[in-house]
KOLKEMAR-847622 format. One record per residue (C-alpha): residue in one letter; x, y, z. Coordinates in steps of 0.1 Angstrom, whole numbers, plus 5000, padded with zeros to 4 digits. Each point is the difference from the previous one (the first is absolute). Example, Ala and Ser with C-alpha at 12.3 -4.5 7.8 and 13.67 -1.06 7.14 Angstrom:
2
a512349555078 s501450344993 
This chain:
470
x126628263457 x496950205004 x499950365008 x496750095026 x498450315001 x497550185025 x498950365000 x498850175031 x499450325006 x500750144970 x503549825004 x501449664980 x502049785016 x501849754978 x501649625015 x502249874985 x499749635002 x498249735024 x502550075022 x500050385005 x496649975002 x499649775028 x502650195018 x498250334992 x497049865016 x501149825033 x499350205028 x502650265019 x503149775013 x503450115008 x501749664980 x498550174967 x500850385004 x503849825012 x499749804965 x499150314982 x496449844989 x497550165018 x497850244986 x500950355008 x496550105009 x496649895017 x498550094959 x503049804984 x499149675025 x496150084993 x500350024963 x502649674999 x497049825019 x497550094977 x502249914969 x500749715018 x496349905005 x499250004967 x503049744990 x498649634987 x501249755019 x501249874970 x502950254995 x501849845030 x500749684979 x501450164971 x501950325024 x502449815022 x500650255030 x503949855002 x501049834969 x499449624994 x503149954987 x502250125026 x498349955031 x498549595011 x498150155027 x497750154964 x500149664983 x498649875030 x497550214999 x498749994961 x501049604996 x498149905035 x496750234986 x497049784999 x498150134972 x497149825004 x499250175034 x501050344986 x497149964977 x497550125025 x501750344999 x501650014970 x497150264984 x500650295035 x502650295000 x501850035035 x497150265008 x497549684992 x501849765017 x499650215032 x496250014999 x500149674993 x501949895032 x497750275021 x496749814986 x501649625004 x501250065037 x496050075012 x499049674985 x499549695019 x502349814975 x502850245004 x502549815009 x499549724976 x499850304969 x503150145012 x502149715005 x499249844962 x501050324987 x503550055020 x502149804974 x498650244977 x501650295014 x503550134998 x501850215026 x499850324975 x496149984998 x499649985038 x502350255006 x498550214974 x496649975022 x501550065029 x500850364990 x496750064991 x498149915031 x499250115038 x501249865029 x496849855005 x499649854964 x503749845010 x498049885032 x497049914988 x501449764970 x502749915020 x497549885028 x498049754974 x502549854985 x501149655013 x503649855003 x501049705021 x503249815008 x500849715023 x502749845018 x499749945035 x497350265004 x497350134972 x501050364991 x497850224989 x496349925013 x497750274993 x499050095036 x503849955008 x503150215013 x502949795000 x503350145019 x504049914990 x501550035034 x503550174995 x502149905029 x503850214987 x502550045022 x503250204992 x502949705006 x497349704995 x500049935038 x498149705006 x498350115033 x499250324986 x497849854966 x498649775022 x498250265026 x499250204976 x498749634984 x498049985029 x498850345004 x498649984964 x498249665010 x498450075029 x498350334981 x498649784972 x502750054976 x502149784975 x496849834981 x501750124965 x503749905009 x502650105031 x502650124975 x503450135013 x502150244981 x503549915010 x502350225006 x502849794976 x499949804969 x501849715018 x498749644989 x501149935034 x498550265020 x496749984978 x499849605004 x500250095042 x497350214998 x497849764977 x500549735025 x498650245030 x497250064982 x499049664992 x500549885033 x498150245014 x497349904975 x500049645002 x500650065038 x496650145005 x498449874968 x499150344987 x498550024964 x502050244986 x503150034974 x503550125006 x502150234981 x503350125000 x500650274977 x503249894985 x501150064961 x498149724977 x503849874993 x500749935043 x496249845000 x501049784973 x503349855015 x498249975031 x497049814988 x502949764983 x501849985034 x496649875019 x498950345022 x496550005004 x498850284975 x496650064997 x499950274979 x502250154974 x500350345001 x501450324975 x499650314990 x498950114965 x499450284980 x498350114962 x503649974982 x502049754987 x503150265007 x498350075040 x499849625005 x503349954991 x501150295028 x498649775021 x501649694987 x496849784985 x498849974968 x496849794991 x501549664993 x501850045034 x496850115021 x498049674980 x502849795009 x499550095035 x496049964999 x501049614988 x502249955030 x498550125027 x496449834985 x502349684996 x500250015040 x496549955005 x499650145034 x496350174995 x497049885014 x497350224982 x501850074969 x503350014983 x500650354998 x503650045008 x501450344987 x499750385020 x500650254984 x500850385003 x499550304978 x499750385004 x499750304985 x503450174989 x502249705000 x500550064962 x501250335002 x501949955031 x502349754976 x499950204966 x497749764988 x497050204989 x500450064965 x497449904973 x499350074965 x502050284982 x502250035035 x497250165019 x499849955032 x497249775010 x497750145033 x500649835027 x496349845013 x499949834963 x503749845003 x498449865036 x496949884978 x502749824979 x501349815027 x497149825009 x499849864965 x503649835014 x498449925033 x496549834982 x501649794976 x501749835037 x497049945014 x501350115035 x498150015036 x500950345010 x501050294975 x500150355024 x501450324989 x502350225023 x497950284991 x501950295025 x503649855001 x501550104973 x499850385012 x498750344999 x502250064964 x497349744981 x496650075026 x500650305016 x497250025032 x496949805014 x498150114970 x501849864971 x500749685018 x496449935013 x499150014967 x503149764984 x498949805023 x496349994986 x501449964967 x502649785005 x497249725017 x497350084973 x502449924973 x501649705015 x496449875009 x498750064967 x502449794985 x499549735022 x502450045023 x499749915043 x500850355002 x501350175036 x501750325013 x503050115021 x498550295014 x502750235003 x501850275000 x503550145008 x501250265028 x501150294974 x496549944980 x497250235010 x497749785012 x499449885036 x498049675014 x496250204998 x500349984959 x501349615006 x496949965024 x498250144970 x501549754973 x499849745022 x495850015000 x499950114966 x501849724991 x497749735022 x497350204988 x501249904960 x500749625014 x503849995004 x501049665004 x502650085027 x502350265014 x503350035016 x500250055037 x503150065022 x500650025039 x498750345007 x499450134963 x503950035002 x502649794979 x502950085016 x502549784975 x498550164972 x500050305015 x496150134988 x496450035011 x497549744993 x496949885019 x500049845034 x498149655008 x497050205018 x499750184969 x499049674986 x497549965028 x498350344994 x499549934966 x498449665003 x497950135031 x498650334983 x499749834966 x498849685012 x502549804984 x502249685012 x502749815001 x500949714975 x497449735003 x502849765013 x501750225024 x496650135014 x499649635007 x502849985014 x499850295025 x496749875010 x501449675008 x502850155021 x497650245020 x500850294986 x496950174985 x496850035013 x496549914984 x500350344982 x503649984983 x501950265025 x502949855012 x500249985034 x502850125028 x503049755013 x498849945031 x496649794999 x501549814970 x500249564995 x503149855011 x501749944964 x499450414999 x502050045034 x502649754978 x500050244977 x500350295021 x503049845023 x502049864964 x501650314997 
């Protein structure tokens, strides 16, 4: 294990290990100071980045940040690494390979440079870069590079804001998913999925509520998917017993010891891709999984050790977990960036800029990366730094957000973004719908000539369908 120094001020500050090191140099969060790795000064963090800058790349191969052979989520990592794109990096530090993403991203072949080198990256040396740039370096990259998915709409498009419209309701009520269903629909939400968190586990009770969905959809012949967030395991039996699953939702995390807090392990979540591919119910691709991530989750379940029993800093264990979600090929991956609470991102700052890093890394390793833009009620943040998150985010290319009946989830019990949120972002930022579902609006009356979605009242008849269904 390698022992880093940096001297500043007259000062030399020693790391020991990769992983002190990248936990010395991630910015100020509340999950690190509660792990006990955050630096203990603004010089400590500024002399951990500049160590860090000068790593090679190449010491992330040989330095595994949790060990290989204790951990799968690791081999999955160093066995999946395409050496051959690695090679056009190989010779930078982490330092280099920042410059090097600043001076791709103004090209005009961005977005092809960037996507041949993804497979080249691991989590580590993404996160690793992450620490070491701005907000708008996390933007800016962010912004040119390129990651599609498909199902029944394309995900992704640059020039695109897509929208999960989260209809949750406390006991599951039928009636009350479906106005809020409609709600969503009429404001020019659900082009990335309506996806209902229930309020049980019940194979019954999730079945119900995959049924109203899909009527509802085939009803009005919306191009969208459905989701109900049910455990991988309830998704499975369900797909066996015939319910109409269109995609296959879990959460994940950058352990093998965190994924198995939440039940999964990789050969479970593969198993899953098969079967719900196996349905074939796409239409523009065969994406099937969704997946969910966020900062913390490791901790949260004691899972955030790594080499020499040091804890591991909690935006690289998130990095980690898309090495889980890529290797599943999925049509949404979003991170819950506020929800876990104010003891792992304390206020608006610290989570405005998890979420920046959270969809840089996940979009640098090729991933249809979105955000729950969130927070909770004891957190010290309020909607204005979601506002501000929220365009930063379309600014960077987000491939969708979350958005809730009046920014409120009120079975989950937290603060997210509401469906006119959506609206703003695509009208300031000039951005649109999923090509399929902006077709499909159009066809129903529901936009004008420029994209802004029009009120109730002037609307075609299958709109006034619609409106009356609920």
């Amino acid at each position: 294990m390698s022992v880093y120094h940096q001297r500043i001020g007259g000062t030399t500050y020693s790391f020991d290990g990769l992983v002190e090191l990248l936990a010395k140099a991630t910015p100020k969060r509340s999950g690190d100071e509660l792990a006990g790795c955050a630096a203990e000064s603004d010089a400590e963090r500024a002399a951990a980045q500049w160590a860090l800058a000068e790593v090679p790349l190449g010491v992330f191969l040989n330095e595994p940040v949790v060990p290989y052979e204790t951990d799968q989520v690791t081999r999955l990592i160093f066995d999946t690494h395409d050496r051959g794109a690695f090679q056009a990096i190989s010779h930078l530090t982490v330092g280099g390979l920042r410059d090097w993403l600043l001076a791709v991203a103004v090209t005009p072949d961005a977005a092809v440079t960037l996507a041949a080198v993804a497979p080249g990256l691991t989590p580590e040396m993404v996160a690793g870069v992450c620490k070491l740039m701005r907000n708008q370096d996390l933007i800016a990259v962010a912004k040119a590079t390129e990651v599609t998915a498909g199902f029944r709409t394309t995900i992704g498009l640059p020039g695109t804001l897509a929208t999960r419209l989260q209809p949750n309701h406390p006991t599951d009520d039928p009636r009350g998913i479906a106005a809020a269903v409609l709600d969503g629909l009429l404001l020019g939400c659900g082009d990335a999925v309506i996806g209902i968190n229930p309020a049980t586990d019940s194979p019954t009770a999730t079945a119900d509520l995959l049924h109203l969905l899909d009527e509802v959809r085939r009803r009005f012949d919306i191009p969208t998917q459905s989701c109900v967030l049910s455990h991988v395991t309830t998704t499975l039996g369900l797909i066996e017993a015939g319910a109409p699953v269109d995609l296959v939702f879990q959460s994940i995390a950058g352990t093998e010891g965190a994924n198995s807090g939440f039940g999964v392990n990789i050969s479970l979540l593969r198993e899953a891709n098969e079967a719900g591919r196996s349905l074939r119910r796409g239409t523009v691709g065969d994406n099937v999984m969704y997946l969910e991530t966020g900062q913390g989750s490791a901790l949260s379940a004691g899972a955030h050790l790594g080499a020499g029993g040091k804890p591991v800093d909690q935006q690289t264990l998130e990095a980690r977990a898309y090495a889980v979600a890529r290797d599943l090929d999925p049509l949404l991956v979003n991170t819950v960036v506020g929800f876990i609470g104010p003891e792992y991102l304390y206020d608006g700052k610290q989570i405005i800029r998890a979420g920046l890093e959270d969809h840089f890394c996940g979009k640098l390793l090729g991933l249809p990366m979105g955000v729950d833009v969130c927070y909770t009620n004891h957190a010290e943040a309020d909607q204005d730094d979601m506002d501000t998150l929220l365009t930063l985010l379309g600014a960077a290319g987000c491939a969708f957000v979350i958005a809730v009946p009046g920014a409120d989830d009120v079975m989950l019990g937290y603060q997210s973004l509401a469906y006119h949120d959506a609206l703003y972002a695509r009208k300031v930022l000039g951005l649109h719908p999923a090509p399929e579902f902006a077709a499909w609006l159009d066809r129903l009356g529901m936009i004008d000539p420029a994209g802004r979605i029009l009120p109730v009242e002037p609307l075609s008849s299958p709109l006034r369908a619609l409106a009356s269904a609920s």
